[in-house]
Each structure stands twice: as structure tokens, then as C-alpha cells.
C-alpha positions in Angstrom: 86.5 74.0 124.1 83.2 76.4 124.0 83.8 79.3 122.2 83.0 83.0 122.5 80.1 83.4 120.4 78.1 80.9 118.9 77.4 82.7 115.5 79.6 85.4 114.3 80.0 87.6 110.9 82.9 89.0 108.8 81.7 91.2 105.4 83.7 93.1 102.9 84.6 93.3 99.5 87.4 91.2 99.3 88.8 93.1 96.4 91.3 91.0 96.7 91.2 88.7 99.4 94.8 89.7 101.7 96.7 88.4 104.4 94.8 91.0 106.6 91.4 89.7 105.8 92.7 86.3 106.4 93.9 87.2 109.8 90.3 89.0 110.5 88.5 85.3 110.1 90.9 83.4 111.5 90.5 85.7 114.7 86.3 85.1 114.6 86.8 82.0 113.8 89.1 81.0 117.0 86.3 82.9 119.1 83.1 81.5 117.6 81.4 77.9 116.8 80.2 79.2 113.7 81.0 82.1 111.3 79.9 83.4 108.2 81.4 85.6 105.7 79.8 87.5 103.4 80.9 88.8 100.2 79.7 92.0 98.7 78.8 92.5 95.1 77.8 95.4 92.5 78.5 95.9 89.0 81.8 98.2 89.7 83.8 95.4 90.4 86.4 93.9 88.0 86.6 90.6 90.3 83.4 88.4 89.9 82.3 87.7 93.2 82.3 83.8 92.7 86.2 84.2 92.4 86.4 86.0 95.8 84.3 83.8 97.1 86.2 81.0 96.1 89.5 82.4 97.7 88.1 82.3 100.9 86.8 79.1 100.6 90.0 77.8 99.7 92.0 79.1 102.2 88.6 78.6 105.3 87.2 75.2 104.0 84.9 75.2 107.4 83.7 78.8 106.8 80.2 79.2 105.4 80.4 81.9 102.2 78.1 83.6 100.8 77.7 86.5 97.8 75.2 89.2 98.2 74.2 91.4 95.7 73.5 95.1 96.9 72.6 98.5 95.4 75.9 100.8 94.1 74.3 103.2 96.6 75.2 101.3 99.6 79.0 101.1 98.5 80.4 102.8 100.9 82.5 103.0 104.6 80.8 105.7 106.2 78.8 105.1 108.9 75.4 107.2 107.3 74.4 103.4 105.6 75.0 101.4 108.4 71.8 101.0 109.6 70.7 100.2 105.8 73.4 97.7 105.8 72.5 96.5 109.1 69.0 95.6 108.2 69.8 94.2 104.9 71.9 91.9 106.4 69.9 90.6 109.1 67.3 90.0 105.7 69.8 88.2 104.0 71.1 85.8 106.6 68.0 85.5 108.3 69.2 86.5 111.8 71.4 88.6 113.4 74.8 87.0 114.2 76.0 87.5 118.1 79.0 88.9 116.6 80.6 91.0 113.4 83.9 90.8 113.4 85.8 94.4 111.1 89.4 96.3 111.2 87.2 99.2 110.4 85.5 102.3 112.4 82.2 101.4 110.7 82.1 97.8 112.6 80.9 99.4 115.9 77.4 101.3 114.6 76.7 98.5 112.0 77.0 96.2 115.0 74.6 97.9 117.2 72.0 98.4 114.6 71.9 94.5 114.7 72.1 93.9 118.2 75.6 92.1 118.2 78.7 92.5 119.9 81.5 94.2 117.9 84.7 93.0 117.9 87.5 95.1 116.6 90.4 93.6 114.9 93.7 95.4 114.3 92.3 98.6 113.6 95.9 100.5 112.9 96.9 97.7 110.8 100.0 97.1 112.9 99.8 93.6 112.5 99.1 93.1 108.9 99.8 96.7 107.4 97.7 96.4 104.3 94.9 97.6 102.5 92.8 96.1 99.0 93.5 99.6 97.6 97.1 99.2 98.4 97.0 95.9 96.3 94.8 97.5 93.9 97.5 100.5 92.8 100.7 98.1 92.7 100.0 94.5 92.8 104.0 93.6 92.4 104.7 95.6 95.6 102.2 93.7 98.0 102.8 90.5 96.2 103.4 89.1 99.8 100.4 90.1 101.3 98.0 87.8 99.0 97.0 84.4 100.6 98.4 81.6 98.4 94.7 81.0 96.9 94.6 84.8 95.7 98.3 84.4 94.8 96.8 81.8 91.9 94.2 84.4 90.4 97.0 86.9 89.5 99.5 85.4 88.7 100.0 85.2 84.7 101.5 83.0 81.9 104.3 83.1 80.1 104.7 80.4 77.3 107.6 79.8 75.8 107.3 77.8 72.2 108.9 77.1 69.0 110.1 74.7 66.8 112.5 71.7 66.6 116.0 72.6 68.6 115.2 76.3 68.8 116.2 76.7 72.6 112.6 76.5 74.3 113.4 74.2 77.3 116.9 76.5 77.7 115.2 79.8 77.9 111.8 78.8 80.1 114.9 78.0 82.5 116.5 80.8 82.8 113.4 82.5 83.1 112.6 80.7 85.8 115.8 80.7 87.5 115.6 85.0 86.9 112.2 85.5 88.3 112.3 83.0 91.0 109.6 81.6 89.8 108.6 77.9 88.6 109.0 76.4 84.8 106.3 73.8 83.3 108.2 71.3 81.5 107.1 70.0 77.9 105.1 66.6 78.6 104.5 65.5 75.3 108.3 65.1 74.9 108.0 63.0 77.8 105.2 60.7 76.3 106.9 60.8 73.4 110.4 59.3 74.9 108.3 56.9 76.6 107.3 55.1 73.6 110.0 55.9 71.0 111.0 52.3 70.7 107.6 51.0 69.9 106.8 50.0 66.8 103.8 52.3 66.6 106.0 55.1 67.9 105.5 57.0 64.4 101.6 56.5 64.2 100.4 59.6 66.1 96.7 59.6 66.6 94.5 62.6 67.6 93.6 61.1 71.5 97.2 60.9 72.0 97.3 64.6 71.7 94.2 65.2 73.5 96.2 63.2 76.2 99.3 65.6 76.1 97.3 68.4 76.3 95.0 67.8 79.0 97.8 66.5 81.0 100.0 70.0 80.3 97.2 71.6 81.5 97.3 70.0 84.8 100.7 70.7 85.6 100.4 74.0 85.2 96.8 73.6 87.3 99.7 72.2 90.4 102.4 74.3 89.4 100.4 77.6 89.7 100.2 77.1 93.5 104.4 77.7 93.5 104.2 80.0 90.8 105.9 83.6 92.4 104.0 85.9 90.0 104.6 84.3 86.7 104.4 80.9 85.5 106.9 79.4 82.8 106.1 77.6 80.2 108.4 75.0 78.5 105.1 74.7 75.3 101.0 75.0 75.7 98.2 73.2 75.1 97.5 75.9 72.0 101.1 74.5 70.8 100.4 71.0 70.7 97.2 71.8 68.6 99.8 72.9 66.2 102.0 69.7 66.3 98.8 67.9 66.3 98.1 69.2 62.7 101.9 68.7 61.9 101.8 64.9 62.8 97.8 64.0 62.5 98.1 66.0 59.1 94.5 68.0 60.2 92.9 70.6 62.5 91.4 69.3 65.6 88.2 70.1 67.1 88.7 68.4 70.3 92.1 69.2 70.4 91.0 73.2 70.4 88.8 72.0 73.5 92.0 71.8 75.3 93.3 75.3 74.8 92.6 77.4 78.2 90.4 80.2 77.1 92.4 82.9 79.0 95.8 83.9 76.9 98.9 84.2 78.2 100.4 88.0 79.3 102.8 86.5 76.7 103.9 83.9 73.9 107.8 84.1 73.6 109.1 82.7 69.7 112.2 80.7 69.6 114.2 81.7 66.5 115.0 79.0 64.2 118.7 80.9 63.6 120.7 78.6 66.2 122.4 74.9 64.6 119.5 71.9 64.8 120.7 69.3 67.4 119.6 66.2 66.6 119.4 63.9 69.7 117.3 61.3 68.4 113.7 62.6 69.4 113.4 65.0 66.7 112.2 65.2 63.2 114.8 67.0 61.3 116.0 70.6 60.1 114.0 70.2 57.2 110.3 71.2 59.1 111.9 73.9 61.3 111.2 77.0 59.1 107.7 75.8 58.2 107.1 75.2 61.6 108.0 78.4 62.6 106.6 80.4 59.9 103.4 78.7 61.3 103.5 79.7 64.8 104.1 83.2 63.6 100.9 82.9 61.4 98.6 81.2 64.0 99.6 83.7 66.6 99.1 86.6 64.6 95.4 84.9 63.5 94.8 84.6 67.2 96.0 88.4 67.9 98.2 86.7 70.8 100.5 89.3 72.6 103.8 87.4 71.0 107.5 88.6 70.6 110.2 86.6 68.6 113.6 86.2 70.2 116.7 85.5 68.4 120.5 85.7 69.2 122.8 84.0 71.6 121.7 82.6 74.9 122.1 85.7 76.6 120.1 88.1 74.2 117.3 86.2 74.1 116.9 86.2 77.6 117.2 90.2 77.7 114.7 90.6 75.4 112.1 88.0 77.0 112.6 89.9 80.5 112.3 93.4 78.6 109.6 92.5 77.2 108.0 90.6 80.4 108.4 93.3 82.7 106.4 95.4 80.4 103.7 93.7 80.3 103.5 92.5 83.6 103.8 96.6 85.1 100.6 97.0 83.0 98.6 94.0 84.5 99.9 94.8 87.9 98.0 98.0 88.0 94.1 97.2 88.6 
């Protein structure tokens, strides 16, 4: 079916990507055989532009984007630069596109200084009534309004460790089952279970490790994309590196490979002050308070945002979501 236009643009800032843009390219894109989108880029931004960029290819695999770096000078909506905008764009893309596609007043003269057909795309925002400045003051409140690939930028970690029997799997389950949201369950007590009757199942070596943790690390990678805000997590790979030197005996170099460079909004502690369980996987009571005393000392080394929670079932899951919410009304605001 012959489209519209045979090469049409959409520009912003994408600062973030929302549903609204989304709707803008999907529109250009039903009425053209090609479009481009181009994503603008100064200093003043938090968001590197390669991330933005790479939201929109995400979500528009066929859409050609591209990043251009312009002069502070030109950030701006009102119409007195858009015939400076219009002629660095023509620069940059090397022609002028039939169409430009915008939701906003400034579309029509940056059009005409190219030559190309303006097409203007729920300018009231009746369909999608949203706004990256909107998103910008209260990420929680337009939560909905980010595309699924945007959704995975912002939303943050929460890792739940601790020793032995301390409650870890309990509580990353009720705060997953509180926030809506999805847990990451521990792996390496999988692997482990997998192989506790083998004869070698005692002789730990520092690949095996380097396994568990590169393969917790991809479930969180696919659980992210079902994450609703925050994503639980029953352990880390920054965990393991600590039962790595419990079992291995040393310090890893490759095992610190693993740990994601971006912290966690927050490490929750399990207290070592409920009765040890044994249920045939685990060590013994004897290595719970060394264990513990080393995660404190670790995450204090690391200056990791971390809170200890002790107490029945019920209290520690107060203080988690206290604690949580805290945090996550400071991150929310950007």
C-alpha cells in the first residue's frame, strides 16, 4: 500500500521517551515509506542521548535514529530559532524530509523553512494527555505513560540478602506481592540443589561462581521488562562475590567482573535473630553471625544505601517498605 510521504521526520528531546511520542511515530510512520527521528542533545541533559536513542529503537526497530548534537542556544520551543533549526537540520540529514511530523505549535514554521508538509499530531493532548515535564516532576504519577523500553531505564533495584535461614526468599516475596511488582529468585540455590548429591557437590570452584553470577544477572536482564517500578531481589551478583570468598576461601577478581556497576536504590539485611532451619542445603548456625557481620562490613566499605531489618515477619516488611518508599520519592523526582 503506497504511503503518504515517502520521507518524513519526528525530532524532540525525548526526555523521556512517553506513550505520546510513541503515538507521534507510529502516526508518521503509518503515513510514510520512510521516517527518521532525530534525537536532540546538549550538555543540560541528565539522560545520555544514546539511552534515548535506544528507547526508541527498541520500541520502532524499522525506524532510522539518529543523535544530533546542537548549541544550548538553540534549546528552545519558540518559534524565533526555527529557521536556525530548520537549516541545521536539512545540514545534518542531508535533505529536507517531505514531512515533519510534531504535537507542537513550532512544527508549522520549522516545516515551511524546509519546504515540507507539516503534519500536526494531537496538539491538545487529548489522546495521550502527557508531557516529558510532567514525567520529569513525578515519575511515580505518570508511571503509565512510559513505553515498556523507558519503563526498564527507571525502574530500580531492590536486593534483598543475608545469611543462612535469615528470611531472604520470605521477605523479597512479600515485597513483591506489596508493590505489584516482580521477585528474582536466588539461582545459585538452584545450581546448588542441582548437584547436592554429587560427590563433588562440596568442591566449589571459582567458575562455578562466575556461572551463578552471570546467570543472576540475566534474570534480572528478562525480569526487568515485568518489573512495575521496582525489581526484587531474592541475592546479587555483589552477594555471591561474598559467598564466593566464604566457600573458595579468597577474593575474586573475575568474580567482581560480574557485579553490575550501577547500585541498587537499596540493599535490605536479613537479621540473623530468627531460629536457623536447616533443610538440608545449608551450612549450619555456626557461619550465620560471621556471615552477617560481613555483609555489614562489605556494604559499609562500598558506602551502599543498606538498612538492616529485624523482627517478626510483619515488621520487617514495614520497615523494608518505609524505608523503600523513601528512597524511591527521591529518585522519582528528576
Amino acid at each position: 500500500m503506497q504511503k503518504k510521504y515517502r520521507t518524513s521526520l519526528v525530532i524532540g528531546k525525548f526526555y523521556p521517551f512517553h506513550k505520546g511520542h510513541q503515538f507521534l511515530i507510529k502516526t508518521a510512520l503509518k503515513n510514510s515509506a520512510s521516517v527518521t527521528v532525530i534525537v536532540c542533545q546538549t550538555d543540560r541533559y541528565l539522560i545520555p542521548a544514546e539511552i534515548r536513542a535506544g528507547w526508541i529503537r527498541e520500541t520502532f526497530p524499522k525506524v532510522e535514529v539518529r543523535i544530533l548534537n546542537h548549541d544550548a542556544s538553540l534549546d528552545s520551543d519558540s518559534t524565533n530559532v526555527s529557521k536556525a533549526w530548520a537549516d541545521l537540520t536539512i545540514k545534518f540529514l542531508g535533505f529536507a524530509p517531505e514531512a515533519v511530523f510534531t504535537s507542537e505549535l513550532y512544527g508549522e514554521p520549522y516545516a515551511k523553512f524546509m519546504g515540507s508538509h507539516h503534519c500536526l499530531v494531537d496538539l491538545k493532548r487529548n489522546i495521550f494527555p502527557i508531557s516529558a515535564s510532567k514525567i520529569r516532576s513525578d515519575l511515580d504519577k505518570y508511571w503509565d505513560y512510559l513505553p515498556q523500553a523507558t519503563r526498564g531505564y527507571f525502574t530500580r533495584k531492590i536486593v534483598v540478602l543475608g545469611a543462612e535461614s535469615t528470611g531472604t526468599t520470605t521477605l523479597a516475596q512479600d515485597l513483591a506481592r506489596f508493590y505489584h511488582t516482580v521477585w528474582v529468585p536466588e539461582y545459585g540455590r538452584l545450581y546448588y540443589e542441582g548437584q547436592m548429591y554429587s560427590q563433588y557437590s562440596s568442591e566449589w570452584k571459582t567458575d562455578e561462581f562466575v556461572h551463578i553470577a552471570t546467570t543472576q544477572n540475566h534474570l534480572e536482564n528478562v525480569l526487568l521488562k515485568k518489573a512495575n517500578r521496582l525489581l526484587i531481589c531474592d541475592t546479587d551478583a555483589f552477594a555471591t562475590t561474598l559467598w564466593h570468598e566464604r566457600y573458595v576461601g579468597k577474593e575474586s577478581k573475575k568474580m567482581e567482573k560480574t557485579v553490575k556497576r550501577e547500585k541498587p536504590l537499596l540493599y535490605i539485611l536479613t537479621d540473623i535473630d530468627i531460629p536457623f532451619v536447616q533443610d538440608g542445603t545449608r551450612d549450619g548456625e555456626h557461619i550465620r553471625t560471621k556471615m552477617h557481620h560481613r555483609f555489614i562490613e562489605i556494604l559499609k566499605e562500598n558506602k551502599s544505601n543498606f538498612i538492616i531489618v529485624s523482627g517478626s515477619k510483619e515488621k520487617r516488611l514495614s520497615d523494608a517498605v518505609t524505608k523503600i518508599d523513601r528512597a524511591y520519592a527521591i529518585f522519582s523526582h528528576f
